[in-house]
Structures are given as structure tokens and as C-alpha cells.
N, C-alpha and C positions, 0 to 999 in steps of 0.2 A: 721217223719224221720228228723235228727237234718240235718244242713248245715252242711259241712264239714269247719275246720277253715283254713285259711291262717296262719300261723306266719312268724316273720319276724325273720328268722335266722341268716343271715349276707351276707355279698357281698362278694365272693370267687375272687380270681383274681389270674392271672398267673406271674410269674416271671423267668429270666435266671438268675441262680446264679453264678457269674464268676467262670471260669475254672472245668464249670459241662455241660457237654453234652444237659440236659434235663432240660426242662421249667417244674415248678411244681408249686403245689396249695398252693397258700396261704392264710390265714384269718387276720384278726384282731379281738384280744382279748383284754379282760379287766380282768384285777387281779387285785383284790380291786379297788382303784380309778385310776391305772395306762391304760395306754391305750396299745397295746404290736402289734407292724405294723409288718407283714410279718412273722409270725406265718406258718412254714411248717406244712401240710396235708400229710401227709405220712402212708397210712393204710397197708403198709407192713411190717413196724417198730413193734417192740414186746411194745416198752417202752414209755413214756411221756418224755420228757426231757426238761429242763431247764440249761441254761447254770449260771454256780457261775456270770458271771458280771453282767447278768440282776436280778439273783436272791438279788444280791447288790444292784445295782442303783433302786430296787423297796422295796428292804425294808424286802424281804422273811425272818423268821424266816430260820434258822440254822437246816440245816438238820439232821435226825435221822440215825447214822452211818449203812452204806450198804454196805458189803462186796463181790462186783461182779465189774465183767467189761463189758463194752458195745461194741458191734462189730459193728465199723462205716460200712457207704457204702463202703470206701475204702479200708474195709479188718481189718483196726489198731484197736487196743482194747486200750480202753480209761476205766480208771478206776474209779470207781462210787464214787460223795464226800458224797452220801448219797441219801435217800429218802425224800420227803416232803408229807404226808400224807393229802388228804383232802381241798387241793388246789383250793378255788372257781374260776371256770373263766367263763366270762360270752362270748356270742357269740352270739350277735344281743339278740332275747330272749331265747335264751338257756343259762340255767344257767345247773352247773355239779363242784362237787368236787371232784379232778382227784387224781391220787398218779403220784410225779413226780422225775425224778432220776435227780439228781444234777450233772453236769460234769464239770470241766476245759478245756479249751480247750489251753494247755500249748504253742501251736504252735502259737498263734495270730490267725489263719486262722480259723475266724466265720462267715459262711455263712448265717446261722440264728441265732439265739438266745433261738428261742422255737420250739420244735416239736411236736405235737400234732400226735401220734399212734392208732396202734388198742383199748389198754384198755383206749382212753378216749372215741372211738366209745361205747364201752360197756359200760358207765359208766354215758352215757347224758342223761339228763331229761329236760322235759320243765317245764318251770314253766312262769305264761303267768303275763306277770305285772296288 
């Protein structure tokens, strides 16, 4: 009978994000060589999401045009600058190539940067270094 293995996934941690009621999960990722701090866990979200500044300041290619909008928490529909297909991010030893929708966030008001949804739950795989 084999040991069962340990991997080392990543260290989850809580956060208040001002003027939001609720403490929630956050991780840290890695896209490409970028390291991505306070990464929302939100598994009741349909989407992946990346916001256009981080998709900037790290260098993401240009997304593939996507015709929908996104229904925030607080109701507002924000509209999609596109998909990124195939997106590596790594998470301790979890590696996973995600599909992620690209937003603006025209208001200034960015609580995070990246939200990690249901289909990246769908879509992990380990791969053990």
C-alpha cells in the first residue's frame, strides 16, 4: 500500500477588505515570474478574473475580444475587455492553466486585483516538481 503524499499547496490567509462587511480567503500566486499577493478565493463566483492594471504591470498578453458582462457582488455589471486563455498560475505546487476575463475597474475602487472562481477549482492539477 503506497504512503499517502503531503503537497505543499500554499498558505491561505484572511483579509478585511475596506468598506466590505466580510473577511475572505486569500492566496498568493505566481504568473510567470510575477509573484500576485492577495489573490481573492471566492468559489461562488462563475469567472476567473484579472483586472487590465495587473494584467499591465505583469506583462499579460492582450486579450481575445469577449462580448458579456460581469455581475459584481454589488449588483453593477462591468463589462468584459476580454478572455485570456490558458493562463499558468502556480499556487505553492499546484500548477493550472486557467481562462481568465479581463475587467476595468473604471471607478478606481480595486479591492483586489485577481479573483480566483469556481472554473479554476475545475481546472487544477498537480504537478509535483
Amino acid at each position: 500500500m503506497k504512503k499517502p503524499q503531503v503537497i505543499d499547496v500554499c498558505k491561505i490567509t484572511t483579509i478585511k477588505i475596506k468598506d466590505f462587511d466580510e473577511v475572505v480567503l486569500v492566496v498568493q500566486v505566481r504568473v510567470g515570474k510575477f509573484g500576485v499577493s492577495n489573490v481573492l478565493l471566492d468559489g461562488r463566483c462563475n469567472v476567473n478574473i484579472i483586472l487590465k492594471s495587473l494584467g499591465k504591470k505583469i506583462g499579460l498578453r492582450k486579450p481575445q475580444l469577449a462580448l458579456f458582462v460581469v455581475r459584481m457582488v454589488d449588483q453593477k455589471n462591468v463589462q468584459s475587455l476580454g478572455l485570456i486563455r490558458n493562463l499558468k498560475i502556480n499556487l505553492g505546487s499546484y500548477v493550472s492553466k486557467i481562462l481568465v476575463t479581463t475587467l476595468n475597474m473604471e471607478n478606481g475602487i480595486e479591492a483586489y486585483s485577481m479573483l480566483l472562481g469556481r472554473p479554476w477549482l475545475k481546472q487544477t492539477k498537480t504537478r509535483h516538481n
